[in-house]
N, C-alpha and C positions, 0 to 999 in steps of 0.2 A: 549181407545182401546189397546192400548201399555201393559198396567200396565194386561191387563186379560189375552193376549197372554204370558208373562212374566212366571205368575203363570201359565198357561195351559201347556207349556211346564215346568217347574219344577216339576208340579204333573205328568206329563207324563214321567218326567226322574224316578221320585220315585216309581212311580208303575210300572216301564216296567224294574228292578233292578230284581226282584223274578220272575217276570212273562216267561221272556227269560227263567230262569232255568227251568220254567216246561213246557214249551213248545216246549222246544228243548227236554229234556226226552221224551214228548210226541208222539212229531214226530218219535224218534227213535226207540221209542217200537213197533211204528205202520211199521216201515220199513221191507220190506223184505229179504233187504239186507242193509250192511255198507253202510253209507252216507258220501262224506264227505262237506266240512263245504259252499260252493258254492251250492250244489243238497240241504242243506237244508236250506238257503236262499231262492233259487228259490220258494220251495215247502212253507214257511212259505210267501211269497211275496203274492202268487197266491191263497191263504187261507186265507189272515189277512186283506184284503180292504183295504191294507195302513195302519196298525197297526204299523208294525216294517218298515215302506219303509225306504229308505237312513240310515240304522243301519245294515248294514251285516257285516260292520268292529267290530261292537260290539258285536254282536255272536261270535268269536274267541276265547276273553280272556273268554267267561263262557263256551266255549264248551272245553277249558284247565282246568281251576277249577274243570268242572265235570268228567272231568277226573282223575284228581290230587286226587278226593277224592273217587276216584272209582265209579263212580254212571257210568261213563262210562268206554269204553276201547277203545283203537283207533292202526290203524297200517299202516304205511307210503307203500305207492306204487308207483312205478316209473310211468310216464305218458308219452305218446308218445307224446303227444300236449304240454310239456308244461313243467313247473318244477314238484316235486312230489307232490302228494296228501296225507293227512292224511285223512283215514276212520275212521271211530265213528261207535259205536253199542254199545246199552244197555247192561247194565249187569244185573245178579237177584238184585244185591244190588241196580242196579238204578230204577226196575221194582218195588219196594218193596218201595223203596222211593214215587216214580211218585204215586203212590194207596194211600198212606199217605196226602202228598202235593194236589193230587186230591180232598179229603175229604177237606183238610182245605179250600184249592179252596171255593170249593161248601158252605163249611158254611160262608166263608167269604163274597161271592159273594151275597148268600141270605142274611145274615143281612142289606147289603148296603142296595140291594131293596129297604126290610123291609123299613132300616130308610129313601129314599131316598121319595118310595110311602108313606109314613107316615100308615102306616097299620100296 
């Protein structure tokens, strides 16, 4: 039993490495306003069935990456609760991305099926 949780969690660190990235574009293209990185924790918690639970600390460093490489753009605001907040919102570069990575998504997702149903 030991030795399958082992691997379940490894393959779970391995595929949830890309998957953050287009999920968190995802959520942002669909917002209607700047998020910042706690509203979309909350919003991916109450969406994912316990997909990403206890991983909001690790949404941080790739909502910085996606920054860093422009797919996002973000802008710090003073908070009355609290210390400052960083907002996030999509840019066209990361809109243009997320439609690319969406496609791969989808064909990656269908071959598993495929090979999983054996069809």
């Amino acid at each position: 039993m030991v030795a399958t949780e082992t691997h379940l969690w490894k393959f779970h660190k391995e595929l949830s490495a890309g998957i953050v990235s287009l999920v968190l574009l995802a959520v942002l293209a669909r917002a209607r306003a700047p998020m910042y990185g706690y509203q979309i924790a909350k919003q991916l918690d109450e969406t994912g069935e316990g997909v990403l639970s206890g991983k909001q600390s690790a949404l941080y460093p790739v909502l910085r990456n996606l920054d860093a490489a422009g797919l996002l753009a973000s802008e710090v605001e003073p908070s009355v609760a609290g210390p400052p907040r960083r907002y996030y919102r999509i840019t066209p570069l990361g809109r243009r991305v997320l439609d690319e990575w969406s496609y791969a998504w989808t064909a990656t997702r269908d071959f598993v099926d495929t090979v999983l149903e054996g069809t």
